[in-house]
C-alpha positions as a Markdown table, in Angstrom:
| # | Residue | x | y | z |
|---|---|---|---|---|
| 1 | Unk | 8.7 | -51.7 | 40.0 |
| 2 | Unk | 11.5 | -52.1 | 37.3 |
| 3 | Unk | 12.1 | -48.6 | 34.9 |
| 4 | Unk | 10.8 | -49.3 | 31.2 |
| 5 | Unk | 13.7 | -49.8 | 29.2 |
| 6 | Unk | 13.7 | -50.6 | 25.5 |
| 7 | Unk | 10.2 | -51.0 | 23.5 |
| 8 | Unk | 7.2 | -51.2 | 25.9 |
| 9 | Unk | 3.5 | -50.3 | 25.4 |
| 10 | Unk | 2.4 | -47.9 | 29.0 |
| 11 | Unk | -1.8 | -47.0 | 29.7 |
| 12 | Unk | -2.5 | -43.5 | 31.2 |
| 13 | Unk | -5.5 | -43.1 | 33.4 |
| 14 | Unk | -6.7 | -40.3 | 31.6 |
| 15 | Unk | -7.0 | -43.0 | 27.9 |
| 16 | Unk | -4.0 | -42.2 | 26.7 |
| 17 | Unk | -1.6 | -44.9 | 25.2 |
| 18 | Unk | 1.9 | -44.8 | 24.0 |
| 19 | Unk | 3.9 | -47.5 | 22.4 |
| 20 | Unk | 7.6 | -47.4 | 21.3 |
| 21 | Unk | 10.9 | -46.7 | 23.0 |
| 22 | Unk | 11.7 | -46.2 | 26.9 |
| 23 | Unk | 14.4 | -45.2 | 28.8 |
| 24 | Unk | 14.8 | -45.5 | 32.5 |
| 25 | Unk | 10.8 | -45.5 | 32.3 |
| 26 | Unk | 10.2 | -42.2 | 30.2 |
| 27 | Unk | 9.2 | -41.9 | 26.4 |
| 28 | Unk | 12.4 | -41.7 | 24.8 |
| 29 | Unk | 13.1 | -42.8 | 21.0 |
| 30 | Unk | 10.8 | -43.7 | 18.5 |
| 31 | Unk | 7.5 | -44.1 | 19.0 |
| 32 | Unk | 3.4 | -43.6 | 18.7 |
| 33 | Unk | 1.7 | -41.7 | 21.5 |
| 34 | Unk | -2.4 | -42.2 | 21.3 |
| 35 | Unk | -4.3 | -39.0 | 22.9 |
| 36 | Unk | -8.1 | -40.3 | 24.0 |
| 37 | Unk | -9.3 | -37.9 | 21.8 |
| 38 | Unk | -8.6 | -39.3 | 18.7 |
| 39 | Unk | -5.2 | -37.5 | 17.4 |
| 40 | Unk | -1.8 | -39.6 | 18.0 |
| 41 | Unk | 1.7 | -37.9 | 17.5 |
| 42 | Unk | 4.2 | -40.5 | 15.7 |
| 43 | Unk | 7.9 | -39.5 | 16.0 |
| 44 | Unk | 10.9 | -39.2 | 17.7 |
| 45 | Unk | 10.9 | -38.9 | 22.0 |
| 46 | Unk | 13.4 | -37.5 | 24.1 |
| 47 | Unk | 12.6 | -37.8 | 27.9 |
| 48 | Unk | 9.3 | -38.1 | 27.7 |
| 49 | Unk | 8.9 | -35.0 | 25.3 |
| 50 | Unk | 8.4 | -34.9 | 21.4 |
| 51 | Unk | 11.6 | -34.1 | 20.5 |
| 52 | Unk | 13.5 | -34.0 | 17.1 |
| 53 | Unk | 11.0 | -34.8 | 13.9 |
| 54 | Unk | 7.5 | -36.4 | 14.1 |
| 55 | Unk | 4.0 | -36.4 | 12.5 |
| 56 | Unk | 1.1 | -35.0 | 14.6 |
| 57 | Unk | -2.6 | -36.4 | 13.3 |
| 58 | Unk | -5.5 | -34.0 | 14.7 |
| 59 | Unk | -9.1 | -35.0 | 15.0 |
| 60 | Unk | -10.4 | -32.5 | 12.6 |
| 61 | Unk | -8.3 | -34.0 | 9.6 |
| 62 | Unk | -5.4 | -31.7 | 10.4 |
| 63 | Unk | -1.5 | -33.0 | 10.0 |
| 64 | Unk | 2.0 | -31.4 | 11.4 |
| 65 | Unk | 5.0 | -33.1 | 10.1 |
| 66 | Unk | 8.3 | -31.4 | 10.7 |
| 67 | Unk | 10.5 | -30.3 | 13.8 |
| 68 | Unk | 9.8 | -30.0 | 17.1 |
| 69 | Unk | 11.2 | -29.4 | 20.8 |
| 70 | Unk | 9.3 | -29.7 | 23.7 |
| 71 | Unk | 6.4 | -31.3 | 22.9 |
| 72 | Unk | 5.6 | -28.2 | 20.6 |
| 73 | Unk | 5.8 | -27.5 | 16.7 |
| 74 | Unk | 9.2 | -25.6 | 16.4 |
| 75 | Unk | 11.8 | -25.7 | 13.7 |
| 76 | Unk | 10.9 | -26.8 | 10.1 |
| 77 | Unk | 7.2 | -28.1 | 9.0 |
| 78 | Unk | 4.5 | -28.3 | 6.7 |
| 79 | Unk | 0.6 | -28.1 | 8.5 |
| 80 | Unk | -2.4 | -29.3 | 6.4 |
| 81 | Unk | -5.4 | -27.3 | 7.8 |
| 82 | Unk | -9.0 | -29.5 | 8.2 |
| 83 | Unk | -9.9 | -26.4 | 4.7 |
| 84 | Unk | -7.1 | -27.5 | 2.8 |
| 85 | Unk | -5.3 | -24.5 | 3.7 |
| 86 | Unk | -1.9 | -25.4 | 4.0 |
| 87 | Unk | 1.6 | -23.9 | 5.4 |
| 88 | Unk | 5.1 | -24.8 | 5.1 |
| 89 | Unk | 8.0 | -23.4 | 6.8 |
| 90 | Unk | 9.7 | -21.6 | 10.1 |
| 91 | Unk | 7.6 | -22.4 | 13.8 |
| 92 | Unk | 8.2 | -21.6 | 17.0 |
| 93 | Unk | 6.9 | -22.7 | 20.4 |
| 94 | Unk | 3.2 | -24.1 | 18.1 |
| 95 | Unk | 3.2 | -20.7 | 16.1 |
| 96 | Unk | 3.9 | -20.0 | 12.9 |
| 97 | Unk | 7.1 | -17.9 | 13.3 |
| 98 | Unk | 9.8 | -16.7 | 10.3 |
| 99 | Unk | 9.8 | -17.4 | 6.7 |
| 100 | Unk | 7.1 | -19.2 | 5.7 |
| 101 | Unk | 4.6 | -20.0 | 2.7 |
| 102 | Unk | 1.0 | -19.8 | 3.0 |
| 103 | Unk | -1.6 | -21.5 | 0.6 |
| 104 | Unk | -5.5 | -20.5 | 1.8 |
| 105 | Unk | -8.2 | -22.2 | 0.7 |
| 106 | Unk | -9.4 | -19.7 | -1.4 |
| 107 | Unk | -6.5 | -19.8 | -3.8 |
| 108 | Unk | -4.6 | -16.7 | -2.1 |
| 109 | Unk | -0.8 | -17.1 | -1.5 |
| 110 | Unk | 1.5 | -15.9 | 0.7 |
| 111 | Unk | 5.4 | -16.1 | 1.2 |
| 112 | Unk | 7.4 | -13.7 | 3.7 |
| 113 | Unk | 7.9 | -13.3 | 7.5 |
| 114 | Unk | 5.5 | -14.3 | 10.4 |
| 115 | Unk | 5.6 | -13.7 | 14.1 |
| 116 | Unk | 3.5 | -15.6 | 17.0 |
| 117 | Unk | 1.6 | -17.2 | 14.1 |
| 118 | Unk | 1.1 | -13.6 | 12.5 |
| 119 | Unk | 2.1 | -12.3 | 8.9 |
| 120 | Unk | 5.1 | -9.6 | 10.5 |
| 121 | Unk | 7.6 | -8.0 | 8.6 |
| 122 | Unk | 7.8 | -8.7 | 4.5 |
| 123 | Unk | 6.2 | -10.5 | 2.5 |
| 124 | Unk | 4.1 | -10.9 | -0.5 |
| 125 | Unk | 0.3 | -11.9 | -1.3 |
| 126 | Unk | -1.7 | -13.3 | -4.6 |
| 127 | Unk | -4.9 | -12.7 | -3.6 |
| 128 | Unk | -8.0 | -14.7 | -4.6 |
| 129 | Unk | -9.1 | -11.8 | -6.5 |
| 130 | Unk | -5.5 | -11.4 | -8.5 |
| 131 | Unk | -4.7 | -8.7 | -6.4 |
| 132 | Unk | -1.0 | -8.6 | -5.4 |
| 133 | Unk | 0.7 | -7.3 | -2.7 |
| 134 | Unk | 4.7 | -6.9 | -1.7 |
| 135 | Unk | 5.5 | -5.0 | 1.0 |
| 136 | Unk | 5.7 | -4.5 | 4.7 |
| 137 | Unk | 3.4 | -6.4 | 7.3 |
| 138 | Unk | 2.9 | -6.1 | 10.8 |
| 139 | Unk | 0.5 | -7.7 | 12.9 |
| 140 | Unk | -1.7 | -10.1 | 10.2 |
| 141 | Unk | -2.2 | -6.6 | 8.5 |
| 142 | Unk | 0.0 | -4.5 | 5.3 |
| 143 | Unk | 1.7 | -1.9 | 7.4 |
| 144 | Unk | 4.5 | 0.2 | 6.3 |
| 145 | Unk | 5.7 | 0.7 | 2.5 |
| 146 | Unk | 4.1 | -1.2 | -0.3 |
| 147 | Unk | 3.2 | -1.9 | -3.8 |
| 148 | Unk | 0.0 | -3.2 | -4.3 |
| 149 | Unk | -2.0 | -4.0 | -7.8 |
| 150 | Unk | -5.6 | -4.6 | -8.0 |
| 151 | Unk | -7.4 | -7.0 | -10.3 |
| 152 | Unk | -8.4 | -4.5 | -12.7 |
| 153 | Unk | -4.6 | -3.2 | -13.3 |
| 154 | Unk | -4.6 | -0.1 | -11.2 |
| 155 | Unk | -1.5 | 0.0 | -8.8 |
| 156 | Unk | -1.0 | 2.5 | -5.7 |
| 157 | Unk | 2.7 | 2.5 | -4.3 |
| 158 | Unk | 2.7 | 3.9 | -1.1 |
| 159 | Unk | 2.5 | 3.8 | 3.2 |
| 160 | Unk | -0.6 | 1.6 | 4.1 |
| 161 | Unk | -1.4 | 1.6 | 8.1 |
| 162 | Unk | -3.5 | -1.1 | 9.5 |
| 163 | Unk | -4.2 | -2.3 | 5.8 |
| 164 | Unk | -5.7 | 0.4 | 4.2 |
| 165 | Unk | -3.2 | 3.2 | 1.9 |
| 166 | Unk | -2.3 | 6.0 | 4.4 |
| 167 | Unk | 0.5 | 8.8 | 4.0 |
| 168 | Unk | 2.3 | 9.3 | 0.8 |
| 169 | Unk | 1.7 | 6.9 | -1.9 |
| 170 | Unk | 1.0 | 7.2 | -6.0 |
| 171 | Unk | -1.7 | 5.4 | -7.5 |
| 172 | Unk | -2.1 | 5.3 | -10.8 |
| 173 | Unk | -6.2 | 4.5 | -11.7 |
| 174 | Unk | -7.0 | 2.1 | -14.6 |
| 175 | Unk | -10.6 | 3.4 | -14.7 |
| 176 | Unk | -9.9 | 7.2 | -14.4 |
| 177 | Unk | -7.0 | 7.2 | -16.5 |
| 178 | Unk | -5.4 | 9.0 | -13.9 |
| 179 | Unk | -1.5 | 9.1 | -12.2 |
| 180 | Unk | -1.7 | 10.6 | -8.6 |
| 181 | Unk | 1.0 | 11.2 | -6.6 |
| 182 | Unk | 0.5 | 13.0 | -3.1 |
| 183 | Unk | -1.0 | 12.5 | 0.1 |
| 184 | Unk | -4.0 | 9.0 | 1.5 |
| 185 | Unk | -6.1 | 8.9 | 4.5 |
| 186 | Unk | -7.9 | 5.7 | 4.7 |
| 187 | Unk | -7.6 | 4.5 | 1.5 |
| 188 | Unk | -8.6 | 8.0 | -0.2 |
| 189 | Unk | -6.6 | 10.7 | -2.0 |
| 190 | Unk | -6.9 | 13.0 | 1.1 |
| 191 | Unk | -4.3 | 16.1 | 1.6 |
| 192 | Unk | -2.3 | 17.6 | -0.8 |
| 193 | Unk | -1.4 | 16.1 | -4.2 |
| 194 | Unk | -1.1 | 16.1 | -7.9 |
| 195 | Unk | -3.2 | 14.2 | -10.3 |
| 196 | Unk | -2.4 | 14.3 | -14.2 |
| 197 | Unk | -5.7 | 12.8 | -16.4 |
| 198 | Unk | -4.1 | 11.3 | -19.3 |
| 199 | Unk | -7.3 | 11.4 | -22.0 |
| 200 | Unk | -7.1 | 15.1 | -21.1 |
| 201 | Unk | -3.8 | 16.0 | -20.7 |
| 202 | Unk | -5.1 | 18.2 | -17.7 |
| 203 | Unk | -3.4 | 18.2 | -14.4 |
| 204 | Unk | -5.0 | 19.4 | -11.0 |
| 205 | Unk | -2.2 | 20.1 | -8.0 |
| 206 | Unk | -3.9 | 21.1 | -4.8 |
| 207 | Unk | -5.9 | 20.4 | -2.1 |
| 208 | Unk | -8.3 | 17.0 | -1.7 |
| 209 | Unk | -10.6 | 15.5 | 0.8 |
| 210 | Unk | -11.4 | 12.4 | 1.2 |
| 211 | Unk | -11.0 | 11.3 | -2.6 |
| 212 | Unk | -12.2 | 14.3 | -4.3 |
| 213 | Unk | -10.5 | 17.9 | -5.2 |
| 214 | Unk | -11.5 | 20.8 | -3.0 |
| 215 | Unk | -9.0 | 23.9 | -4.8 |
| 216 | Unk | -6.0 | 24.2 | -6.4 |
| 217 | Unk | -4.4 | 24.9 | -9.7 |
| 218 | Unk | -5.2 | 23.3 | -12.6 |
| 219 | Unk | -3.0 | 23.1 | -15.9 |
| 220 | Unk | -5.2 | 22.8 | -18.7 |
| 221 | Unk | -4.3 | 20.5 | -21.6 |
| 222 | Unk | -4.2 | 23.3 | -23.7 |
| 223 | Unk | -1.3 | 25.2 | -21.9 |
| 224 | Unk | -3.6 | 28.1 | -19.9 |
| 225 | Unk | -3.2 | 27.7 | -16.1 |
| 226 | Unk | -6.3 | 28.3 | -14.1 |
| 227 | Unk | -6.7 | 28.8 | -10.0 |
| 228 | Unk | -10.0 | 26.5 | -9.8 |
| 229 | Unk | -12.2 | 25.2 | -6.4 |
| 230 | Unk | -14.7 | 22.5 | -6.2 |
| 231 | Unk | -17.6 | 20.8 | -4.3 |
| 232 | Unk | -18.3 | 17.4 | -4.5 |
| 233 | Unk | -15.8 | 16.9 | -6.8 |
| 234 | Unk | -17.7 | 20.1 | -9.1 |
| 235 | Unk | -16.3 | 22.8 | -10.1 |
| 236 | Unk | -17.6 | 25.8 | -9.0 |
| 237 | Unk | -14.7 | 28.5 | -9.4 |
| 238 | Unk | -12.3 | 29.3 | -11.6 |
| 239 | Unk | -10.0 | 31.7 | -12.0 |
| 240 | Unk | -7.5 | 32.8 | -15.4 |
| 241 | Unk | -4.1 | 33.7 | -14.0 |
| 242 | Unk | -1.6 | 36.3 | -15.9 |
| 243 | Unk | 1.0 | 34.9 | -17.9 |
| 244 | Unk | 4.0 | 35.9 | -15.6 |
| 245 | Unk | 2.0 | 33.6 | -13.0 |
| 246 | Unk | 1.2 | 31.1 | -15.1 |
| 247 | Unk | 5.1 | 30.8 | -16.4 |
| 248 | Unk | 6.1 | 30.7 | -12.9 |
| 249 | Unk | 4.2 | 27.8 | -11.7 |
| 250 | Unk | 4.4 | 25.9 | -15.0 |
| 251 | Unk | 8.3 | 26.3 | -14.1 |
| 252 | Unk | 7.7 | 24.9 | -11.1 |
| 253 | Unk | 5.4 | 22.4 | -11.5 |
| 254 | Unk | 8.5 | 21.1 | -13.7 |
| 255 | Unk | 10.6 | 21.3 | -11.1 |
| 256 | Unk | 12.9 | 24.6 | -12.6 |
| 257 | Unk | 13.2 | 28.4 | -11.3 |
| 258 | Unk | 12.2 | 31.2 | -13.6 |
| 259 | Unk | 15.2 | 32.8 | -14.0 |
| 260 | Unk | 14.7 | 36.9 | -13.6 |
| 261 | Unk | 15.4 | 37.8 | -16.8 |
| 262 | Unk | 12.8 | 36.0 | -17.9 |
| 263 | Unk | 10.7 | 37.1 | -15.4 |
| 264 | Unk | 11.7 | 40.6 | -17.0 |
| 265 | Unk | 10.5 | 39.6 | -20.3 |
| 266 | Unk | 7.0 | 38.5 | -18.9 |
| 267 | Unk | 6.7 | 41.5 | -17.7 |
| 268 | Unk | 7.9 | 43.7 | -20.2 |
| 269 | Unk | 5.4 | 41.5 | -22.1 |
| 270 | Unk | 3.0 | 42.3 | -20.5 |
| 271 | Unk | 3.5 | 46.1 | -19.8 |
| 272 | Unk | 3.9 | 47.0 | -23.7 |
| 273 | Unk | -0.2 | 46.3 | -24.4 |
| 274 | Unk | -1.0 | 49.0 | -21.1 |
| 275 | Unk | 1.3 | 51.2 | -22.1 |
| 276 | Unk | 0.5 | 50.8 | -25.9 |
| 277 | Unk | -3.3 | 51.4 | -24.9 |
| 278 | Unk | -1.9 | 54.9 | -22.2 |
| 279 | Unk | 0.0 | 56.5 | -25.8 |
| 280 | Unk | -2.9 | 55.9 | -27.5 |
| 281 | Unk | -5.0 | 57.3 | -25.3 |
| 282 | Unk | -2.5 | 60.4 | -24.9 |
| 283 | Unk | -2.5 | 60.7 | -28.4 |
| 284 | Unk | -6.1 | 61.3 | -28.8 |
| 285 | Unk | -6.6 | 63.6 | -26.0 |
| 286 | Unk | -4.1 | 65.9 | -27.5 |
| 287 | Unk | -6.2 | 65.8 | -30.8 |
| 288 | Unk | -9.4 | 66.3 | -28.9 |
| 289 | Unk | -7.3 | 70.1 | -27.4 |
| 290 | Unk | -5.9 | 71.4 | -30.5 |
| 291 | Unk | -7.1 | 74.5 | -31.8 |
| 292 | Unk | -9.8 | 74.8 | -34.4 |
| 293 | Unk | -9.2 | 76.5 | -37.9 |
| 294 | Unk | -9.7 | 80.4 | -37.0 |
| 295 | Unk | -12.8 | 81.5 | -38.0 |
| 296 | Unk | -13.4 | 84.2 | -40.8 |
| 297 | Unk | -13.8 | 88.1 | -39.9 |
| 298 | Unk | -17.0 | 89.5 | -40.9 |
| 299 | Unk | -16.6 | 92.5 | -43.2 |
């Protein structure tokens, strides 16, 4: 039997059809192959494989058109999901693999890096919601360093791990009215850390767990510095601290050293009421020991 050369229609016994271009009797050149299925693949051939740029029509209302190299989706190309969904850019070996642009049915966005059909590496993501995310990925999941903003305004800059904020971020809460900057453990303020509350002008830089404070200092609007604890977020101690303390961690909380001298002067500060009170003190014991009048003689 003579090779197929040139344009020729071939029957498979499983119902599969092709019909376009042969060479020494393999699929090579232009050409429609028909899958019994339904689907058919229209593009370019190269012996026997789709090779170079074709369009692939799937049963559930699905499209490929772009690259590809051994009878899989690799190179350039958009895919129309049977949702609507829709991607456009880098594949490799069938998978989503490099930069690429994601539309989701829901209206979400995304445009970064993929890997074996996974969002790997960074990108960025309009959410449904209009939440936004830029940052690292690995995985399908946010994973690294990130920025993310919810709907309502709030941001939190920070480590995520497997999705959720983990390590050292800073959020800064629309609701509370609140700047934090310190430690996360799934998706919490958790560790240490240092919140300012802006209606107050308050700001608490301690301990946390799992979202709420647990003890610390706490530098009062007003300027006093207090050494506070709390349950459930309550306050349940709290604790005035002397002015050379307070100075001291005011200074620090600024980032600065109290230099000694004016460490002195705190304490000399401090010292002149106790030893104002002692002189006093002395001053009226001495009256309480000097002698009386003398008393008359009795003729």
């Amino acid at each position: 039997m003579a090779l197929l050369n040139g344009h020729s229609r071939e029957e498979y016994p499983n119902g599969d059809s092709y019909e376009g271009q042969f060479k020494r009797g393999a699929r090579h050149g232009r050409g429609t192959y028909y899958c019994a299925d339904g689907s058919r693949f229209e593009g370019d051939f190269e012996d026997g494989m789709m090779e170079g740029k074709g369009s692939y029509f799937y049963t559930r209302d699905e499209q490929y058109e772009g690259e590809w190299h051994d009878s899989k989706r690799h190179g350039y190309g958009n895919f129309t999901y049977h949702d609507k969904a829709t991607y456009e850019g880098r594949w490799e070996a069938d998978m989503r693999h490099g930069q690429g642009l994601m539309r989701y049915a829901d209206g979400a966005v995304f445009s970064g890096m993929w890997a074996s059909d996974q969002r790997h590496g960074l990108g960025q993501m309009t959410f449904s919601d209009g939440g936004h995310y830029n940052g690292a990925w690995a995985d399908d999941a946010r994973h690294g360093r990130g920025v993310l903003k919810l709907p309502n305004g709030s941001t939190y800059d920070g480590d995520f791990f497997k999705d959720i904020p983990a390590g050292e971020g800073k959020l800064c809460d629309i609701d509370e009215e609140s700047n934090y900057v310190g430690q996360f453990a799934d998706g919490l303020r958790h560790g240490f850390g240092m919140c300012e509350y802006q209606k107050s002008g308050d700001k608490f830089d301690g301990e946390w767990q799992r979202g709420a404070r647990l003890e610390g200092i706490m530098f009062q609007g007003d300027g006093e510095v207090l050494r506070v604890a709390y349950l459930n977020d309550v306050l349940v101690r709290h604790e005035k601290l002397s002015a050379k303390e307070q100075r001291k961690l005011k200074a620090e909380a600024n980032g600065e050293v109290l230099p000694d001298d004016e460490e002195d002067a705190v304490d000399a500060q401090e010292q002149k009421p106790a030893d104002e009170d002692k002189a006093v003190a002395a001053e009226e014991g001495a009256e309480a020991d000097a002698p009386g009048p003398p008393e008359a003689v009795a003729a």
